[in-house]
PDB file of N, CA, C and O in Angstrom:
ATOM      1  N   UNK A   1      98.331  23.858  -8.244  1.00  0.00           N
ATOM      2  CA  UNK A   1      98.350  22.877  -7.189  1.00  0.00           C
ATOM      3  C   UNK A   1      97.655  23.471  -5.971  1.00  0.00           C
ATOM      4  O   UNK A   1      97.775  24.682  -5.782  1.00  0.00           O
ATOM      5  N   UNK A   2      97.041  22.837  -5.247  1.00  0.00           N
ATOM      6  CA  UNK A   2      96.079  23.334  -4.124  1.00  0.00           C
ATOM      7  C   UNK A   2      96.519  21.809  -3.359  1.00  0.00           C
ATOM      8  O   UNK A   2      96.924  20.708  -3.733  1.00  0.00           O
ATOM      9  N   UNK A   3      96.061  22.692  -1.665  1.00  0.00           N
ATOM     10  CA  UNK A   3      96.864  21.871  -0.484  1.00  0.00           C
ATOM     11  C   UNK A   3      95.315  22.322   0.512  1.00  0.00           C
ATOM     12  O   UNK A   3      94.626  23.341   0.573  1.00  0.00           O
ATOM     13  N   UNK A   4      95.260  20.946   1.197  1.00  0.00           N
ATOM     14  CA  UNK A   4      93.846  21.251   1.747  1.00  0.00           C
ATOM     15  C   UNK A   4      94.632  21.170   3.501  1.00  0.00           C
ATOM     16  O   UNK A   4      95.463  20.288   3.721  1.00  0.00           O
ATOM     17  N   UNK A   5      94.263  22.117   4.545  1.00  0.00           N
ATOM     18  CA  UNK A   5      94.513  22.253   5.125  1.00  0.00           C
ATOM     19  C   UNK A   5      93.491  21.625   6.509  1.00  0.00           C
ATOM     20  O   UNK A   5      92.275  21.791   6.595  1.00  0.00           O
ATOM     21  N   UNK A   6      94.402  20.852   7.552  1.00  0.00           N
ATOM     22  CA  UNK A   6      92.871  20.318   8.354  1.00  0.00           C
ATOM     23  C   UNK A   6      93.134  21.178   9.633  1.00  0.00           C
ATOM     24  O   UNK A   6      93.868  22.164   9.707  1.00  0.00           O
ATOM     25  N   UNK A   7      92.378  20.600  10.638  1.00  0.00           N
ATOM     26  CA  UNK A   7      92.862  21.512  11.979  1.00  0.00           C
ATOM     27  C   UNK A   7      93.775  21.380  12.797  1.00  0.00           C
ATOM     28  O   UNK A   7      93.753  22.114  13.785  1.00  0.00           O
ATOM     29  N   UNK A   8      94.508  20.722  12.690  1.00  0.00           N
ATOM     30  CA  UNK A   8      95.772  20.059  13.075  1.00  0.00           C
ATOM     31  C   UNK A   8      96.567  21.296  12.704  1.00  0.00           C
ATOM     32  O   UNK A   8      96.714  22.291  13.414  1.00  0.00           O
ATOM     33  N   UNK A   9      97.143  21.058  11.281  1.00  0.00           N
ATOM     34  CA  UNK A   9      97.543  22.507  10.676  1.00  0.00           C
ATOM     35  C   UNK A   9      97.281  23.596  11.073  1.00  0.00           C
ATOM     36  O   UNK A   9      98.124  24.402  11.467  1.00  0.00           O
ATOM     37  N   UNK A  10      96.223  23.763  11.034  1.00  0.00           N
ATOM     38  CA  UNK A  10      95.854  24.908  11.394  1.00  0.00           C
ATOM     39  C   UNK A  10      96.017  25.606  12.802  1.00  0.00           C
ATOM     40  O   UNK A  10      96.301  26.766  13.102  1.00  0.00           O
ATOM     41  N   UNK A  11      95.703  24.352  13.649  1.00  0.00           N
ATOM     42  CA  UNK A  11      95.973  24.670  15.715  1.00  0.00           C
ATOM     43  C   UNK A  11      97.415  24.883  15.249  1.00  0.00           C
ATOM     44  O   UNK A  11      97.957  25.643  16.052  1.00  0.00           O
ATOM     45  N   UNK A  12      98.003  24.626  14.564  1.00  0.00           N
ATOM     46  CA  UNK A  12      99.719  24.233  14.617  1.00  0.00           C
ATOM     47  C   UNK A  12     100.386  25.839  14.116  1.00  0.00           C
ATOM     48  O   UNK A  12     101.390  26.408  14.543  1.00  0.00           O
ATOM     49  N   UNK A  13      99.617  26.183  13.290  1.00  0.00           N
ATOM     50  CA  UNK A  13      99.878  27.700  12.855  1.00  0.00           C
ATOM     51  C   UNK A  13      99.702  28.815  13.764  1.00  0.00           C
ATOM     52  O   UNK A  13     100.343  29.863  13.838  1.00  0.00           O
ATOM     53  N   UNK A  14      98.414  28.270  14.651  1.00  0.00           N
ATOM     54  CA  UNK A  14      97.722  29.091  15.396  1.00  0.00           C
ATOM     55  C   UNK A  14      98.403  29.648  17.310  1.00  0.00           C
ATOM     56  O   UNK A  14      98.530  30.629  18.042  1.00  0.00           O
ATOM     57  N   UNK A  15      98.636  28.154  17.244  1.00  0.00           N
ATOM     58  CA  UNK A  15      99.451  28.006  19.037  1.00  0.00           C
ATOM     59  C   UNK A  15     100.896  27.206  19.007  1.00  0.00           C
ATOM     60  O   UNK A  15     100.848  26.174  18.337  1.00  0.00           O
ATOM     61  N   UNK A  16     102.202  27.508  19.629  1.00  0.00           N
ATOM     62  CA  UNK A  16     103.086  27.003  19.348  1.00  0.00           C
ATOM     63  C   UNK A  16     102.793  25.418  20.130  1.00  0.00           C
ATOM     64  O   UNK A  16     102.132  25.205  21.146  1.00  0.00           O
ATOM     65  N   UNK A  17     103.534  24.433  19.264  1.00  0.00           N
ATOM     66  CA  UNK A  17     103.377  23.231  19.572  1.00  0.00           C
ATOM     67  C   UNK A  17     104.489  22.811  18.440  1.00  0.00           C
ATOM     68  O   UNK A  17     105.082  23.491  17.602  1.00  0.00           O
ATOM     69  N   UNK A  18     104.536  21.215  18.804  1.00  0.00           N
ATOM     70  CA  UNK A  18     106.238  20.589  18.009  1.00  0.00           C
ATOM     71  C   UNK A  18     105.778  20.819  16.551  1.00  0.00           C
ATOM     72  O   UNK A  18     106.740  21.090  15.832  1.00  0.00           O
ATOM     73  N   UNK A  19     104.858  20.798  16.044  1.00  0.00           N
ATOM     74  CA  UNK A  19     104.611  20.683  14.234  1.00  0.00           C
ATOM     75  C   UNK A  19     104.734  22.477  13.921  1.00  0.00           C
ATOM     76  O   UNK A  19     104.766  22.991  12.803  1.00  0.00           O
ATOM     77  N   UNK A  20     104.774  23.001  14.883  1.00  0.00           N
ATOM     78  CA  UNK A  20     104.599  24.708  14.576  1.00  0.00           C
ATOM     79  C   UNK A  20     105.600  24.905  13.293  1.00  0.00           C
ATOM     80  O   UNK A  20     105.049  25.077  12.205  1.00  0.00           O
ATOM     81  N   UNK A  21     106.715  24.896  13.331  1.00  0.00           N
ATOM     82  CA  UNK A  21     107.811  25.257  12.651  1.00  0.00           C
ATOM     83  C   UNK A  21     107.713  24.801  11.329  1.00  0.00           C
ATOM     84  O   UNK A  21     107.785  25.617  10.411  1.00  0.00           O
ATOM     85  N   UNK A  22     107.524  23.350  11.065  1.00  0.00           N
ATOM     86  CA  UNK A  22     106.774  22.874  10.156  1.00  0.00           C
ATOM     87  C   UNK A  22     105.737  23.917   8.922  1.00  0.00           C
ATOM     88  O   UNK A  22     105.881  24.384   7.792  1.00  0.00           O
ATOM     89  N   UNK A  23     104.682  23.879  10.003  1.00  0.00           N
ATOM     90  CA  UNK A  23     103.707  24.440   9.783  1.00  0.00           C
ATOM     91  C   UNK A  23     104.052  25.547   8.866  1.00  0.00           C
ATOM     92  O   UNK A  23     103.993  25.493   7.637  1.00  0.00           O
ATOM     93  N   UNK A  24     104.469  26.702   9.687  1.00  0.00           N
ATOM     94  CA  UNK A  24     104.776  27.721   9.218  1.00  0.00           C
ATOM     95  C   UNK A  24     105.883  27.812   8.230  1.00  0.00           C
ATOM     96  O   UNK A  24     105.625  28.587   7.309  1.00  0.00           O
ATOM     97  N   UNK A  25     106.727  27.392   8.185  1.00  0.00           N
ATOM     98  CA  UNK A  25     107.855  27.639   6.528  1.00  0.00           C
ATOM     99  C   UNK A  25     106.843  26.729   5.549  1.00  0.00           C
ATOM    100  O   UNK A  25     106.814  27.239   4.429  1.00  0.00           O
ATOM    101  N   UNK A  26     106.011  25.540   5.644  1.00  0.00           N
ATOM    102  CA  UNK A  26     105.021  25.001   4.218  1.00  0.00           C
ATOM    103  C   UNK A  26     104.317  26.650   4.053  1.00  0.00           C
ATOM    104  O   UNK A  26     104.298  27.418   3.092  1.00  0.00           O
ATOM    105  N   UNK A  27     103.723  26.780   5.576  1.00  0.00           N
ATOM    106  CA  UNK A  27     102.926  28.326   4.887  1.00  0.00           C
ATOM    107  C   UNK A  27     103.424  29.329   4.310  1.00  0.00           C
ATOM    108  O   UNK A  27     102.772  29.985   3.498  1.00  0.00           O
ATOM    109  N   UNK A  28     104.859  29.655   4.690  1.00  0.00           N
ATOM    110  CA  UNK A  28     105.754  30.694   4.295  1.00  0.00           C
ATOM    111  C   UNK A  28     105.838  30.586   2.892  1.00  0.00           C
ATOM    112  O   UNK A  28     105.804  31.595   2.188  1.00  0.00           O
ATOM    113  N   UNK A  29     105.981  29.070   2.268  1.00  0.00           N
ATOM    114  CA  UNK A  29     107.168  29.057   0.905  1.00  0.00           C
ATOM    115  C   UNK A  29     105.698  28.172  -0.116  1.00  0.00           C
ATOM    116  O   UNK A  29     105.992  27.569  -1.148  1.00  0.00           O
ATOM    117  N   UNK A  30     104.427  28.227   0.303  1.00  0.00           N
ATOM    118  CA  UNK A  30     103.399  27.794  -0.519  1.00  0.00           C
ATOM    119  C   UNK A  30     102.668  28.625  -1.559  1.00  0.00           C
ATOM    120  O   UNK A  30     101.726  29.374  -1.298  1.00  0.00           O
ATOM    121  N   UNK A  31     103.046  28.478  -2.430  1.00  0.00           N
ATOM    122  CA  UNK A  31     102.647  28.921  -3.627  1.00  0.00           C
ATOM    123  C   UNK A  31     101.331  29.030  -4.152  1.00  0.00           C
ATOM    124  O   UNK A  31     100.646  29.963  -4.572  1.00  0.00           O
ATOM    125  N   UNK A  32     101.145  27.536  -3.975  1.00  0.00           N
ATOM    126  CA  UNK A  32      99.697  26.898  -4.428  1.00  0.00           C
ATOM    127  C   UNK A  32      98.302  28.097  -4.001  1.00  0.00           C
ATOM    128  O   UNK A  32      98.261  29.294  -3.716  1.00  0.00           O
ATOM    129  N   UNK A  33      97.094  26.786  -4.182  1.00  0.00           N
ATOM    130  CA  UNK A  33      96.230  27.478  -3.012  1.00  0.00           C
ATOM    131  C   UNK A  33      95.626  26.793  -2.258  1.00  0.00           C
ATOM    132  O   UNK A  33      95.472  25.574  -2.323  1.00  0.00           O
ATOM    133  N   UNK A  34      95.224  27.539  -1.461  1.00  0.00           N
ATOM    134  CA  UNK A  34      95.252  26.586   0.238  1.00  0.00           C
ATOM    135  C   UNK A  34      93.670  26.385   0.444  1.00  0.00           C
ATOM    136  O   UNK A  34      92.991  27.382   0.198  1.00  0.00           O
ATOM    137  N   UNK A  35      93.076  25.365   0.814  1.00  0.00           N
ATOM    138  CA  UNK A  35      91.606  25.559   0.826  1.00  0.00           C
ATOM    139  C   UNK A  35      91.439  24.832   2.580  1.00  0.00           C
ATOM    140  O   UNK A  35      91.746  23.675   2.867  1.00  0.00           O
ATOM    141  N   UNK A  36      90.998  25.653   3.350  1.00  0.00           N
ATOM    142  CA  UNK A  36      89.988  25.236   4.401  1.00  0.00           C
ATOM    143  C   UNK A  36      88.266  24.745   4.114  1.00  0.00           C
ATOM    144  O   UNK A  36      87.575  24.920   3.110  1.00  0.00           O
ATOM    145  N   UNK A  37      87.984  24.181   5.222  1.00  0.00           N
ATOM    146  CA  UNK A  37      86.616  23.511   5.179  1.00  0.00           C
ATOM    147  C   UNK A  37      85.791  24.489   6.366  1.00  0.00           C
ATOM    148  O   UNK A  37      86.325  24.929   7.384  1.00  0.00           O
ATOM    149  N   UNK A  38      84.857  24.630   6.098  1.00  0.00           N
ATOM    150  CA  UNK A  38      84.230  25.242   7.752  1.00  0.00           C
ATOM    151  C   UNK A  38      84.255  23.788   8.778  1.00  0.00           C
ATOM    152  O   UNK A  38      84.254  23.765  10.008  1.00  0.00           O
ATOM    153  N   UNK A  39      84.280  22.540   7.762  1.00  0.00           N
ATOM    154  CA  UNK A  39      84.281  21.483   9.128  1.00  0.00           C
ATOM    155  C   UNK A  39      85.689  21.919   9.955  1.00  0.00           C
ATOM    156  O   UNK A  39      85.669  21.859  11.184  1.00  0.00           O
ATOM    157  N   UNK A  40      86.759  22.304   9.341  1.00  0.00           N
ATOM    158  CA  UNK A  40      88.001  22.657   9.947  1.00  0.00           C
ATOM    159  C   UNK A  40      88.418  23.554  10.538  1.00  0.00           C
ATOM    160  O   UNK A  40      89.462  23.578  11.190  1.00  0.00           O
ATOM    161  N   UNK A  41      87.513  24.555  10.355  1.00  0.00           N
ATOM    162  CA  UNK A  41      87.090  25.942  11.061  1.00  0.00           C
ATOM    163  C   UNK A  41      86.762  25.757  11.975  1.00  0.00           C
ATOM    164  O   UNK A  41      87.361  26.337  12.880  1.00  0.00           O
ATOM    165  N   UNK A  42      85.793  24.988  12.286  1.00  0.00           N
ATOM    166  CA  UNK A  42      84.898  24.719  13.766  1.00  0.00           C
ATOM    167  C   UNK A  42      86.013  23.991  14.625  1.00  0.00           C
ATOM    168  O   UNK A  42      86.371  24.398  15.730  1.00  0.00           O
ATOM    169  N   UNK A  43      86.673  22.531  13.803  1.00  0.00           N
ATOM    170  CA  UNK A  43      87.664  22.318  14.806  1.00  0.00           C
ATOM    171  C   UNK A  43      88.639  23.029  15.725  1.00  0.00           C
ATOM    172  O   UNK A  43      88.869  22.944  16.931  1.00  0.00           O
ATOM    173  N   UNK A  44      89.149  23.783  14.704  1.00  0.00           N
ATOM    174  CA  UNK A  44      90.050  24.781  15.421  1.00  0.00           C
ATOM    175  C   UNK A  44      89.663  25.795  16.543  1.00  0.00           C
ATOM    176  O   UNK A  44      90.360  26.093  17.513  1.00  0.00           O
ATOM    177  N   UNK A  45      87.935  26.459  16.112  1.00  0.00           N
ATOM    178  CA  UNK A  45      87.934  27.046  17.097  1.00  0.00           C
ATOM    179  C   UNK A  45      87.636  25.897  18.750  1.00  0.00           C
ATOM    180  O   UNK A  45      88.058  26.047  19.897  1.00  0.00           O
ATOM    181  N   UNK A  46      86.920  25.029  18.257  1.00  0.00           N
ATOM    182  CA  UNK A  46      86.765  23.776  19.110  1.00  0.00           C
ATOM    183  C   UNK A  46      88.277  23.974  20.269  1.00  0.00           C
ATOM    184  O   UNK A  46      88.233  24.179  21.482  1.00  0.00           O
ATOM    185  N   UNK A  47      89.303  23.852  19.540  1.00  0.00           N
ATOM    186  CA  UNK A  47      90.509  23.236  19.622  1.00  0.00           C
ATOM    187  C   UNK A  47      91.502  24.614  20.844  1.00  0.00           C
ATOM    188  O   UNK A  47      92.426  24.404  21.629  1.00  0.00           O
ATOM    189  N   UNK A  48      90.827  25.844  20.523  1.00  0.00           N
ATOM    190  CA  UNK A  48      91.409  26.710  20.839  1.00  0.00           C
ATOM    191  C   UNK A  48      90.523  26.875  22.045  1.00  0.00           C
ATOM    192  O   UNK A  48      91.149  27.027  23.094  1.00  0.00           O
ATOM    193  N   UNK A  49      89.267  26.880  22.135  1.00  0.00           N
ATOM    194  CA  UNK A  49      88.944  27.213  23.384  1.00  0.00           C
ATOM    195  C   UNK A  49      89.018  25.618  24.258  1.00  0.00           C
ATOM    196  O   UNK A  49      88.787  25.862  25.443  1.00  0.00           O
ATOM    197  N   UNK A  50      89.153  24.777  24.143  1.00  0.00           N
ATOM    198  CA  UNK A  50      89.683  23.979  24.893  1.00  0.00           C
ATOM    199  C   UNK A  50      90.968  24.232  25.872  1.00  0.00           C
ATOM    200  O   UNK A  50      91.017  23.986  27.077  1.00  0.00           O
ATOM    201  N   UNK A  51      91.988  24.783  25.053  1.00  0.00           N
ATOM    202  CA  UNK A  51      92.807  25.253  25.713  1.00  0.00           C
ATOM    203  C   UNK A  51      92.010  26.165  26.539  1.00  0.00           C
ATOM    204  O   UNK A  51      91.601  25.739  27.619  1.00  0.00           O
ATOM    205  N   UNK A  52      91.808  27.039  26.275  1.00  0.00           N
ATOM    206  CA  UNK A  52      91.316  28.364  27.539  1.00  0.00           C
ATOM    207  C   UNK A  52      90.654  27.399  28.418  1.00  0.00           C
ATOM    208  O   UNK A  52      91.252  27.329  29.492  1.00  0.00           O
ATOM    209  N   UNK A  53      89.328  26.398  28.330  1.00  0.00           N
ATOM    210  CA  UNK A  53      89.059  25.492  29.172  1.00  0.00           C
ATOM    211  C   UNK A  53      90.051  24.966  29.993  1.00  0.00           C
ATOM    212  O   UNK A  53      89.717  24.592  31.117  1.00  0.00           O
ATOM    213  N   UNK A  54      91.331  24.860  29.601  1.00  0.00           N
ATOM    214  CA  UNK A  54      92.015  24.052  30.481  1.00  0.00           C
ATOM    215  C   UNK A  54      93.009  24.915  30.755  1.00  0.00           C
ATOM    216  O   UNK A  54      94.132  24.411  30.750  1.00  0.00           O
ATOM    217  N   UNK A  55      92.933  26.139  31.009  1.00  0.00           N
ATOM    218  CA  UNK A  55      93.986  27.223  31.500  1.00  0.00           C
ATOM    219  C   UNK A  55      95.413  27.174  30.715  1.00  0.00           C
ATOM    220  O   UNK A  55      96.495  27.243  31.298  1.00  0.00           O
ATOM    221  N   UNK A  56      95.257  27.045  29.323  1.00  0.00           N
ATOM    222  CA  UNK A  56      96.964  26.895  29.048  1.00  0.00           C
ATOM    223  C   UNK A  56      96.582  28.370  28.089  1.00  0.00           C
ATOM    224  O   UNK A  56      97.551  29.124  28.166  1.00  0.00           O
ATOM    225  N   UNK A  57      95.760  28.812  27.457  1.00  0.00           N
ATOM    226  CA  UNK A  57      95.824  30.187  27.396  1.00  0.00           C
ATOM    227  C   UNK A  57      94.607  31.252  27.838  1.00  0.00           C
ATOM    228  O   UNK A  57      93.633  30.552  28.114  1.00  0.00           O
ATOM    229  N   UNK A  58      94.373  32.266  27.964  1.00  0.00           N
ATOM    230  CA  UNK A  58      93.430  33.539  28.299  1.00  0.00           C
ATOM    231  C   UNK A  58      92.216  33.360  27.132  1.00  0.00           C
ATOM    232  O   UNK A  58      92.359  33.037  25.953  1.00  0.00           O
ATOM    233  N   UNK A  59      91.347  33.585  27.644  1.00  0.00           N
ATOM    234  CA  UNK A  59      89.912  33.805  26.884  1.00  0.00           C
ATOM    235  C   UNK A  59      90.802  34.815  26.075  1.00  0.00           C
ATOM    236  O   UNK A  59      91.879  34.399  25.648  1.00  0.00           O
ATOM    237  N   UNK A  60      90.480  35.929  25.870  1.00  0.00           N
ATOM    238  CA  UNK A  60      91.327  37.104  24.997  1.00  0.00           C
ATOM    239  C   UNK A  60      91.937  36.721  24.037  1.00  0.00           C
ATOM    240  O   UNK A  60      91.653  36.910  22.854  1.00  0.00           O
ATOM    241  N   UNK A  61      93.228  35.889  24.683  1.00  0.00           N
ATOM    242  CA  UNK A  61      93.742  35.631  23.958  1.00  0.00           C
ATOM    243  C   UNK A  61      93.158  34.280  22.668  1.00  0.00           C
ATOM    244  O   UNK A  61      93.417  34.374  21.468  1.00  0.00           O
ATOM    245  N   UNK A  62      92.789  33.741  22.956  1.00  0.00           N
ATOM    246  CA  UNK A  62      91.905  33.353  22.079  1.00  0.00           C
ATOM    247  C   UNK A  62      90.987  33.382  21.376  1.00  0.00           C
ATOM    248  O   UNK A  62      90.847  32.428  20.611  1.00  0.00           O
ATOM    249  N   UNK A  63      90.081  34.389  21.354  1.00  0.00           N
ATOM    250  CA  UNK A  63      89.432  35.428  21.015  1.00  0.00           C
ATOM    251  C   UNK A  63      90.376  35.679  19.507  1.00  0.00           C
ATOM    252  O   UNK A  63      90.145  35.365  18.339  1.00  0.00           O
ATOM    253  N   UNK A  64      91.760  36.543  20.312  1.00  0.00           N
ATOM    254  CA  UNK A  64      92.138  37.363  18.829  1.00  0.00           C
ATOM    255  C   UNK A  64      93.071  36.679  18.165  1.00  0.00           C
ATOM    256  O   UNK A  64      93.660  37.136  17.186  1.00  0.00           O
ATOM    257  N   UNK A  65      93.346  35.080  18.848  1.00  0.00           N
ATOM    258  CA  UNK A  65      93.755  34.158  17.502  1.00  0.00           C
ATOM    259  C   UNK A  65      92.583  33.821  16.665  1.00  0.00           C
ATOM    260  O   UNK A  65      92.721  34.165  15.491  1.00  0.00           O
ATOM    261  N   UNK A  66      91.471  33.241  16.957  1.00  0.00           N
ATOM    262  CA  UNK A  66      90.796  33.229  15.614  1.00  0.00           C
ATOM    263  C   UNK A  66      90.160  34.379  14.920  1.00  0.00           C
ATOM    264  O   UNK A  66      89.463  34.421  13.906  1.00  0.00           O
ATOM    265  N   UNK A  67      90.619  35.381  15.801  1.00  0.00           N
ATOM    266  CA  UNK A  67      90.013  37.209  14.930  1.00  0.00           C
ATOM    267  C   UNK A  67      91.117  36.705  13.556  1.00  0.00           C
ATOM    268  O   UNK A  67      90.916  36.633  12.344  1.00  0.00           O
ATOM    269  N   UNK A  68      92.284  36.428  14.380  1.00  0.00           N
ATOM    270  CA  UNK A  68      93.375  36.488  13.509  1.00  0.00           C
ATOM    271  C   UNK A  68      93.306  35.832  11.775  1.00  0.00           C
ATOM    272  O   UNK A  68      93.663  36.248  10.673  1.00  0.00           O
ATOM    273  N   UNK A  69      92.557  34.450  12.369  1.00  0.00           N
ATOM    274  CA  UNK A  69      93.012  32.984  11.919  1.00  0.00           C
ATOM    275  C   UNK A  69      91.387  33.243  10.883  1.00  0.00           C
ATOM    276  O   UNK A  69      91.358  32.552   9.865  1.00  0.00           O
ATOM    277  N   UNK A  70      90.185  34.130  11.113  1.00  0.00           N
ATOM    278  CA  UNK A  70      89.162  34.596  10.695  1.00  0.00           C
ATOM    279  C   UNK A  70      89.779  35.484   9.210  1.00  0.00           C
ATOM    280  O   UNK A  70      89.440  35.309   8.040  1.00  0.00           O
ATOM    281  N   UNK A  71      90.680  36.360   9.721  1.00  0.00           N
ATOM    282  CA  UNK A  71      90.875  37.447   8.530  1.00  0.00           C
ATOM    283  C   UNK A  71      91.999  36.932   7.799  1.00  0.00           C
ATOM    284  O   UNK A  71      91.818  37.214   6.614  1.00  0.00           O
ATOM    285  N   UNK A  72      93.076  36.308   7.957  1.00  0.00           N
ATOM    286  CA  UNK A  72      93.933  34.920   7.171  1.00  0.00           C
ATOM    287  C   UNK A  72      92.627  34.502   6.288  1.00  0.00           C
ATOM    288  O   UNK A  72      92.256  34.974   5.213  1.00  0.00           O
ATOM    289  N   UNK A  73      92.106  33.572   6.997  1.00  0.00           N
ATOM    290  CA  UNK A  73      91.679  32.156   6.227  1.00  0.00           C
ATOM    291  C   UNK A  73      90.738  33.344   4.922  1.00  0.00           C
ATOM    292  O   UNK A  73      90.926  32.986   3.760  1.00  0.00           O
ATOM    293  N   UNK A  74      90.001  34.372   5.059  1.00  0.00           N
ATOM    294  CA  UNK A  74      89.514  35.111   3.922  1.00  0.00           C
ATOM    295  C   UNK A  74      90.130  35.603   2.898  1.00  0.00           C
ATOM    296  O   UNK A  74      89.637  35.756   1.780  1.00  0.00           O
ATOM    297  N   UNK A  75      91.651  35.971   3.365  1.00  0.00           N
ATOM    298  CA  UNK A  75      92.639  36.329   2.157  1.00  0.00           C
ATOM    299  C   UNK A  75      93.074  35.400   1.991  1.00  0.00           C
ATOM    300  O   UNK A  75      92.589  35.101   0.900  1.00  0.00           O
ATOM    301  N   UNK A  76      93.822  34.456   2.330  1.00  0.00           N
ATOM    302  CA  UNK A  76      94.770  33.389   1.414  1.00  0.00           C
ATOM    303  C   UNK A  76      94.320  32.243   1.066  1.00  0.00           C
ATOM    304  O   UNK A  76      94.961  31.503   0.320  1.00  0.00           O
ATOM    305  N   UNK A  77      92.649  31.803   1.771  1.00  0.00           N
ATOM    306  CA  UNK A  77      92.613  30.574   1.656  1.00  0.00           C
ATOM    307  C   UNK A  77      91.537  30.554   0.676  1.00  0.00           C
ATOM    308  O   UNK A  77      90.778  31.518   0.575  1.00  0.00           O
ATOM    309  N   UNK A  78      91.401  29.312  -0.197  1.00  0.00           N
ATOM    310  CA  UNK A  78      89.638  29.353  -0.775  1.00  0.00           C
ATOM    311  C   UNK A  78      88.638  28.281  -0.239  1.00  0.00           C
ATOM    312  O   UNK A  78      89.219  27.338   0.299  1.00  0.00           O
ATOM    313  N   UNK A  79      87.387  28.202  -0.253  1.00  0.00           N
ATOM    314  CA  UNK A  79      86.643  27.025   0.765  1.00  0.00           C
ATOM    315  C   UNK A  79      86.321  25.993   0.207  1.00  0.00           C
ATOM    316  O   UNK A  79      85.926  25.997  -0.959  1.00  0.00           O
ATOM    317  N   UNK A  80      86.426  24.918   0.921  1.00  0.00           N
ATOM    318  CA  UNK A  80      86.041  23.748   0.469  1.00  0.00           C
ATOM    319  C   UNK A  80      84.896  23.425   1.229  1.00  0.00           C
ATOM    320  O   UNK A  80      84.649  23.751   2.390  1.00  0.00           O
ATOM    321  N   UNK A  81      84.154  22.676   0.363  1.00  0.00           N
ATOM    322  CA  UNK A  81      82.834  22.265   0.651  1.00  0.00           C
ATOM    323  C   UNK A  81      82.944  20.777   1.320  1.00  0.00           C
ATOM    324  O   UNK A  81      83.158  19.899   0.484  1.00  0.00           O
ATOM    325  N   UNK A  82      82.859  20.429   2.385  1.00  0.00           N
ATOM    326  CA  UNK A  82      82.684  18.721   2.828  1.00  0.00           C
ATOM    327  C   UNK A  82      81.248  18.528   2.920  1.00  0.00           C
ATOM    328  O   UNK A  82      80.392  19.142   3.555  1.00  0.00           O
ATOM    329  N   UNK A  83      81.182  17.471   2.092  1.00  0.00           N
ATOM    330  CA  UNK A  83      80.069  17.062   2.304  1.00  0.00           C
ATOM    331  C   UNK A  83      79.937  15.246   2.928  1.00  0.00           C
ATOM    332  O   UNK A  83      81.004  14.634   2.950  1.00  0.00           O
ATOM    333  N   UNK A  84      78.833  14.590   3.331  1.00  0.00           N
ATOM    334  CA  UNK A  84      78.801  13.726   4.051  1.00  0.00           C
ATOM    335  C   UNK A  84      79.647  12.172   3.762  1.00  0.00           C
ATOM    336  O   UNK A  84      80.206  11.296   4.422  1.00  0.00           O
ATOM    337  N   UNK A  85      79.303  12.515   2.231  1.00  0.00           N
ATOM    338  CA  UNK A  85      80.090  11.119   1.458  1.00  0.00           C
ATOM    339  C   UNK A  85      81.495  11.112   1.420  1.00  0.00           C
ATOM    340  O   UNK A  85      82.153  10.205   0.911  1.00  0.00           O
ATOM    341  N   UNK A  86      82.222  12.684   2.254  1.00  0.00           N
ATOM    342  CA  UNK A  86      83.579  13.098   2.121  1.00  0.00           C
ATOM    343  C   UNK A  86      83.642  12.353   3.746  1.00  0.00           C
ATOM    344  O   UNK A  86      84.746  11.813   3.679  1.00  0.00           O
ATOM    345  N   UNK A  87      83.306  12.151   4.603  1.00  0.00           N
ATOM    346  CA  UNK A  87      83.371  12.213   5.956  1.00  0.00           C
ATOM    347  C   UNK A  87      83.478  10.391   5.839  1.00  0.00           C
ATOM    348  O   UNK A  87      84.439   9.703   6.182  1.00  0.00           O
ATOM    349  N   UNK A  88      82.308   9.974   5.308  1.00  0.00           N
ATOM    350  CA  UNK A  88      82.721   8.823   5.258  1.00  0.00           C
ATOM    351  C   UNK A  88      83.629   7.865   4.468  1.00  0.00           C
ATOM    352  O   UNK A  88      83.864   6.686   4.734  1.00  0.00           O
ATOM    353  N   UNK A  89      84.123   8.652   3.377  1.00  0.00           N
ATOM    354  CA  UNK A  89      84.970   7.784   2.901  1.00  0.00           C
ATOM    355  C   UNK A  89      86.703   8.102   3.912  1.00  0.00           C
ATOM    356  O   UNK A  89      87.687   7.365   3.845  1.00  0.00           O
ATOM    357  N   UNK A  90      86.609   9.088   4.560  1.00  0.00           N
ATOM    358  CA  UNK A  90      87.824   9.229   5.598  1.00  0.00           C
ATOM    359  C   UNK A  90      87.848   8.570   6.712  1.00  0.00           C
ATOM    360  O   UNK A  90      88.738   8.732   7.546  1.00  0.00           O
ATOM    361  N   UNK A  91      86.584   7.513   6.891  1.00  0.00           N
ATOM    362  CA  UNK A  91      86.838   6.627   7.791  1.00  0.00           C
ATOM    363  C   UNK A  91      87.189   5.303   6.946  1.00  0.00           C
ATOM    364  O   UNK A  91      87.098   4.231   7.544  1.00  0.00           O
ATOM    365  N   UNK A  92      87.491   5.305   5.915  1.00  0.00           N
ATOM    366  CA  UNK A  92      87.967   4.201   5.354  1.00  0.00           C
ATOM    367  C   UNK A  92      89.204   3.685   4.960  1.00  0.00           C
ATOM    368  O   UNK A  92      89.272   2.568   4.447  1.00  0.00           O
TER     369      UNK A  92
END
């Protein structure tokens, strides 16, 4: 069984917020395997320096969450490929 992870999830793993807890025991007790997208990659980092844009955390510190969220996603996760016909059928 494989669980595709978006950036939602992922900001949610990454910075505490209400889905955090969530987040983390699916990640804790998941067996499966977990596949990220680089489209979901980009969000997140998108997602993280926004915050620093808007002063709720330190450049730095954001920096070494996706150092973090960089050397994770290479061990546990495997990649998924999106391609364009994937994008549009999710607006449907």
């Amino acid at each position: 069984m494989s669980a595709y992870l978006d950036a939602s999830a992922l900001v949610a793993a990454l910075v505490k917020e209400p889905s955090s807890e969530a987040i983390d025991a699916f990640l804790e007790h998941y067996e499966g395997t977990l596949g990220v997208s680089d489209f979901a990659a980009a969000e997140v980092a998108s997602a993280i320096f926004r915050l620093v844009r808007t002063h709720l955390i330190a450049q730095e510190d954001a920096e070494a969450r996706l150092s973090d969220f960089d050397a994770w996603r290479s061990i546990r996760t495997e990649p998924i490929d999106i391609e364009p016909s994937d994008a549009r059928l999710a607006n449907t």
